[in-house]
MIDOSE-1310 file (N, C-alpha, C; in nm, 2 decimals, decimal comma, always signed):
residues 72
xxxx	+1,03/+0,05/-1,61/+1,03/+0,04/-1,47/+0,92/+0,12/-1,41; +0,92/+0,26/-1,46/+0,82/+0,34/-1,40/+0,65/+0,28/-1,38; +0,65/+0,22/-1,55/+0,48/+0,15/-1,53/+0,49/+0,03/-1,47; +0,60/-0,02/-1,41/+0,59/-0,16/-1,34/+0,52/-0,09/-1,19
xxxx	+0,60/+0,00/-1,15/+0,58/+0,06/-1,03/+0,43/+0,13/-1,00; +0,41/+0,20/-1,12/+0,22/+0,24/-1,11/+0,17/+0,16/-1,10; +0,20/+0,01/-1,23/+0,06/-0,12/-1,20/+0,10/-0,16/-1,06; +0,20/-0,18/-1,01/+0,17/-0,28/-0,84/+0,11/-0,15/-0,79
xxxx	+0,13/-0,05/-0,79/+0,06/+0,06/-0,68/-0,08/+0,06/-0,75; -0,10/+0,06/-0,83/-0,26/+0,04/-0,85/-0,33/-0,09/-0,75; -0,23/-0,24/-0,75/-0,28/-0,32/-0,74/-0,29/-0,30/-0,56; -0,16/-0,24/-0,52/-0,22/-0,25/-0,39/-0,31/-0,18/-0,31
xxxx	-0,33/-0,08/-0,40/-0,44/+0,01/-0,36/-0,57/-0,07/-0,38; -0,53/-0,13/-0,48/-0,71/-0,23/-0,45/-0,71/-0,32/-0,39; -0,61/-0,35/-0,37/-0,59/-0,44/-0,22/-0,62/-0,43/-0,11; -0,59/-0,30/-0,07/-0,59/-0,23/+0,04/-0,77/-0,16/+0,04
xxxx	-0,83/-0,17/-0,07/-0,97/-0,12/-0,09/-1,05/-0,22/-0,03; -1,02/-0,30/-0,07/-1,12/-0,44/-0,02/-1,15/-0,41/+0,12; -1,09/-0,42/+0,18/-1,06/-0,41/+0,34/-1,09/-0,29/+0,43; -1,12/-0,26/+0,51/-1,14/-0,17/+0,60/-0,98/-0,15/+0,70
xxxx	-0,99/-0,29/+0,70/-0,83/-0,29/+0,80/-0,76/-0,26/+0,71; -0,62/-0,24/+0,85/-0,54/-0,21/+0,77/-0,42/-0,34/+0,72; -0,33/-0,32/+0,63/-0,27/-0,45/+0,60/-0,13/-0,46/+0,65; -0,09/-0,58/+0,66/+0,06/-0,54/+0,70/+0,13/-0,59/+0,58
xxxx	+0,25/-0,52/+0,61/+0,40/-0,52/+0,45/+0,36/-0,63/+0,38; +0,41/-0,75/+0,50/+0,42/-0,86/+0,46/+0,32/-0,96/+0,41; +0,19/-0,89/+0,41/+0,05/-0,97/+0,36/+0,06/-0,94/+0,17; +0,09/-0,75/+0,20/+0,11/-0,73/+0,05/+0,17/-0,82/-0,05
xxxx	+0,30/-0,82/+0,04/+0,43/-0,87/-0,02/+0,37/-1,01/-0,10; +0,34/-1,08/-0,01/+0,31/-1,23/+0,01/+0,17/-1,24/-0,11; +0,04/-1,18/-0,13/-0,06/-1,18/-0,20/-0,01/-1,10/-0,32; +0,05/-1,01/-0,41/+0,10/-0,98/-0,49/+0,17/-1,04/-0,57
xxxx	+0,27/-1,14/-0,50/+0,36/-1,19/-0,58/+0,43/-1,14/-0,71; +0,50/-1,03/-0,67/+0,61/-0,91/-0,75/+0,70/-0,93/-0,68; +0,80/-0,89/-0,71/+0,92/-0,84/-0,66/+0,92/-0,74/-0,55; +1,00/-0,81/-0,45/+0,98/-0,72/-0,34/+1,03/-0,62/-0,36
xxxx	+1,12/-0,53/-0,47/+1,16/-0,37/-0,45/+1,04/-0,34/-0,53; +1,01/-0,36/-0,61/+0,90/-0,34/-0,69/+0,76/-0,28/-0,62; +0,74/-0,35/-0,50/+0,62/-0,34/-0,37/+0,68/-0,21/-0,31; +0,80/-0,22/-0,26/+0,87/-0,15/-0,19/+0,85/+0,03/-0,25
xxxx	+0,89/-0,01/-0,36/+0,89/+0,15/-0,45/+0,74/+0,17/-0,49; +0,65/+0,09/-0,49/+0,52/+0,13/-0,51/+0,46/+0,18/-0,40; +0,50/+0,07/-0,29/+0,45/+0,19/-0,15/+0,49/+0,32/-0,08; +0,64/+0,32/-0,15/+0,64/+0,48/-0,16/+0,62/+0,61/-0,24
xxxx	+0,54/+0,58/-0,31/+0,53/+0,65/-0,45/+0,32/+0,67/-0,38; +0,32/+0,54/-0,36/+0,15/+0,62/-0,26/+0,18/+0,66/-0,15; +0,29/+0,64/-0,06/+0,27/+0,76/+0,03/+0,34/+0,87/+0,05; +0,43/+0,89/-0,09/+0,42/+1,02/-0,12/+0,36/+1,09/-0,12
xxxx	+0,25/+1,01/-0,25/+0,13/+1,10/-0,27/-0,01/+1,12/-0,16; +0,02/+1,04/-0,06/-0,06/+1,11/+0,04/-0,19/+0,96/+0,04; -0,15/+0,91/-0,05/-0,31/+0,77/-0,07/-0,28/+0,67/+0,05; -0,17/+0,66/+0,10/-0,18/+0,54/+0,20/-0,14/+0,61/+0,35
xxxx	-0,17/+0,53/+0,40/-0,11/+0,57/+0,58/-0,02/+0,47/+0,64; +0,13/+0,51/+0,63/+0,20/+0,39/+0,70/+0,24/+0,37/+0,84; +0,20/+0,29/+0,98/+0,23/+0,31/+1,06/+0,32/+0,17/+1,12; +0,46/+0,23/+1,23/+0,55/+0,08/+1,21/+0,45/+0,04/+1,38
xxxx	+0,46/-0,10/+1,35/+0,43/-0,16/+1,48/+0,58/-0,28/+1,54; +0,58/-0,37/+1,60/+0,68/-0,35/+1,67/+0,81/-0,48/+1,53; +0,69/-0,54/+1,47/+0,75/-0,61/+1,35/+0,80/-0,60/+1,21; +0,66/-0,48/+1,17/+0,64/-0,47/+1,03/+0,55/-0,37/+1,02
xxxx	+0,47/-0,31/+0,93/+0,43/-0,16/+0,93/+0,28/-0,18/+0,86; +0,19/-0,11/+0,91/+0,09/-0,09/+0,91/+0,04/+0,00/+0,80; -0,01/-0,04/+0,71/-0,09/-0,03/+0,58/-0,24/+0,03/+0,59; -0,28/+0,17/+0,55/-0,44/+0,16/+0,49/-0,42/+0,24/+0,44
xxxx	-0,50/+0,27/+0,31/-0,58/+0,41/+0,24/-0,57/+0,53/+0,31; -0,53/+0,60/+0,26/-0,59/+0,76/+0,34/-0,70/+0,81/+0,26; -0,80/+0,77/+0,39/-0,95/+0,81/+0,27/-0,98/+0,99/+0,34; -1,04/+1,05/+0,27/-1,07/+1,19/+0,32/-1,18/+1,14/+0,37
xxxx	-1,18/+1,31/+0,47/-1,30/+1,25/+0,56/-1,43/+1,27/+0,52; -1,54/+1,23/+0,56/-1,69/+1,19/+0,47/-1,67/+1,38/+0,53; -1,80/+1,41/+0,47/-1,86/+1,55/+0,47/-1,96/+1,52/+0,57; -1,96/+1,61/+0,66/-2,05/+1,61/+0,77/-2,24/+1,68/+0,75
């Protein structure tokens, strides 16, 4: 189960790479095609670790990378 949960968090990190925006739950969910606890525990396991930024909007929650900031 644990490496089920690393490969979707890989995958939606590169999901989430492509893009500049950010994504919502339900785009993951839907492009992935896993199991939705599977998504579920993958997106908390990166924003544990600080890689994603979740924000709720009034339906569903807002998705992006947490990129560090460029060097000035």
């Amino acid at each position: 189960m644990i490496t089920m949960i690393g490969i979707t968090a890989g995958e939606i990190w590169d999901y989430l790479d492509r893009s500049d925006e950010a994504a919502r739950m339900q785009d993951i969910i839907g492009e992935l095609a896993k199991d939705r606890d599977i998504i579920m525990m993958s997106l908390g396991w990166l924003a544990r670790e600080g890689h994603i930024r979740l924000e709720k909007d009034d339906t569903d929650y807002s998705i992006k990378l947490a990129r560090p900031r460029e060097a000035e």
